[in-house]
Phi, psi and omega in degrees: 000136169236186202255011156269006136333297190270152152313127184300338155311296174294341124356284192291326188255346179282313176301306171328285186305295165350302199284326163291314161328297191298302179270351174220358179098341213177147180187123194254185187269335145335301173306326191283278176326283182311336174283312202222012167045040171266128154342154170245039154273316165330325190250328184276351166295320185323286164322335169254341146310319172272000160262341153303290167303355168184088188312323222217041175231349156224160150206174183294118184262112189243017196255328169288331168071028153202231195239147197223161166289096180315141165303343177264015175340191207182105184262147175264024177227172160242102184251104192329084239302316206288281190281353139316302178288332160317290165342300159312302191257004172261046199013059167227120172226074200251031168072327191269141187211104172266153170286155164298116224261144182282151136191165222303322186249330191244146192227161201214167179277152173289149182254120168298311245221133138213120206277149189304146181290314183292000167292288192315313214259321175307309178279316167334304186283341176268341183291292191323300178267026159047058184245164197240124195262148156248139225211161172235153133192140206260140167239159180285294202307292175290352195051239202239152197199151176256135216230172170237140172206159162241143154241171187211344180219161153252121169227165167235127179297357169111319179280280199191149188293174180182138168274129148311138162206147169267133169277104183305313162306278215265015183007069173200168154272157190203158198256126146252133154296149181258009160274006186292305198288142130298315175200157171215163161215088174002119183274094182261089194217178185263143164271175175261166187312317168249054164252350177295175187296321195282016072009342200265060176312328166304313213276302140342330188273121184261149198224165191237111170272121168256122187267137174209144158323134195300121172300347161273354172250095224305322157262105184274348176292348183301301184261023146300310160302298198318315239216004189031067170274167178220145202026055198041063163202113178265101177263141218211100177271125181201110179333162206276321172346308234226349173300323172253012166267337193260348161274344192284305199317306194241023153070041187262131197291147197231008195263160170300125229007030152078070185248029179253108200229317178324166172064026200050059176256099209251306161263132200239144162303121177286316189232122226261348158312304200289027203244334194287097176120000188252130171293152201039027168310338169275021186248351179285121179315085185107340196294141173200000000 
């Protein structure tokens, strides 16, 4: 059997399965039915058209009753890091993925920075199954060395993705770029307790950013409009984790009586406390 065979629907439910295999370890026929609301004479042909096409990338779990990944996995799709994670994180995952088709008229920013799919599907499965990863990662300061993490999220920071994780070495959480990894590998242990995301307090702590037009810019409505403020204010609830990246993304001035004017620097923090205690302030434009 080959996949120019099948139907593009069934394509589609074969990719699902691939693509959870792939990013999450493990996929029952529940998941199939509930995903594309196909009967379950239906979903078991499925699984046995992707074990005809790839024998030796699952098997059967029967005390879960459903299918786990092999170490010798092999994906039979190609699923593009970029619209996966997009995917991933706008909660849609229905496994089939194409690169992105350009196009002649709406245009997207160039992207630099693209992280490997088995990196991604490697962290994916340890965030998913709450698993403790062992690592390669090259850092500017120190360069590359092997580490233990637990992660618990992927975001992208406006720039380039980067996993949340508690670092086992430095006993905290800490931001890895994820092009960053050389090799990762699963860990099969329990994390400890305050190694979970509810432990992470940057990452719980929710903070109120008030965006205000820049005070050098005599007209300001233009970029009231930009940015649909009300009453010349944009407020924005955005974990603290995640807080001075989203200022950095859009320049926004964080200095005292607002003398960071570079770089097209259109907005300033009005209110410039809520800053106090919160990580990487030093990526906030001017705040010190």
């Amino acid at each position: 059997m080959s996949l120019s065979e099948l139907s593009h629907s069934q394509r589609e439910r074969l990719a699902f399965i691939d693509f959870s295999l792939q990013y999450f370890g493990h996929v029952a026929r529940t998941d199939l039915i509930q995903r594309f609301k196909t009967g379950l004479a239906a979903s078991t042909r499925d699984f046995s058209s992707y074990k005809e096409l790839a024998p030796a990338n699952l098997h059967l779990v029967h005390q879960t009753k459903s299918y786990h990944r092999t170490a010798g996995f092999k994906p039979v799709f190609n699923h593009d890091p970029e619209v996966i994670l997009t995917s991933l994180s706008r909660g849609f995952g229905n496994g089939i993925s194409s690169g992105i088709q350009p196009s002649e008229q709406c245009f997207d920013a160039v992207r630099l920075i693209h992280p490997k799919p088995d990196v991604i599907a490697a962290l994916m499965r340890a965030i998913h199954n709450k698993q403790p990863i062992k690592c390669g990662y090259v850092s500017v300061t120190s360069g590359e060395s092997e580490r233990v993490l637990v992660p618990h999220a992927i975001v992208n920071n406006g720039h380039r993705w980067h996993v949340r994780a508690f670092d086992r070495k430095h006993k905290q959480f800490r931001d890895f770029v994820c092009t960053r990894f050389t090799w990762v590998d699963l860990l099969d242990q329990d994390i400890n307790t305050i190694e979970g995301r509810g432990y992470d307090s940057q990452w719980d702590q929710k903070i109120e950013l008030v965006l205000i037009p820049h005070p050098s810019i005599e007209k300001s409505l233009a970029i009231q409009m930009d940015y649909a403020m009300e009453d010349g204010k944009l407020k924005l609830q955005i974990r603290a984790a995640l807080a001075a990246y989203l200022l950095r993304q859009w320049q926004v001035d964080c200095s005292e009586g607002y003398k960071f004017t570079g770089q097209g620097c259109q907005l300033a923090l009005q209110n410039r406390e809520v800053l106090e205690g919160v990580e990487n302030t030093s990526l906030a434009p001017g705040y010190a």
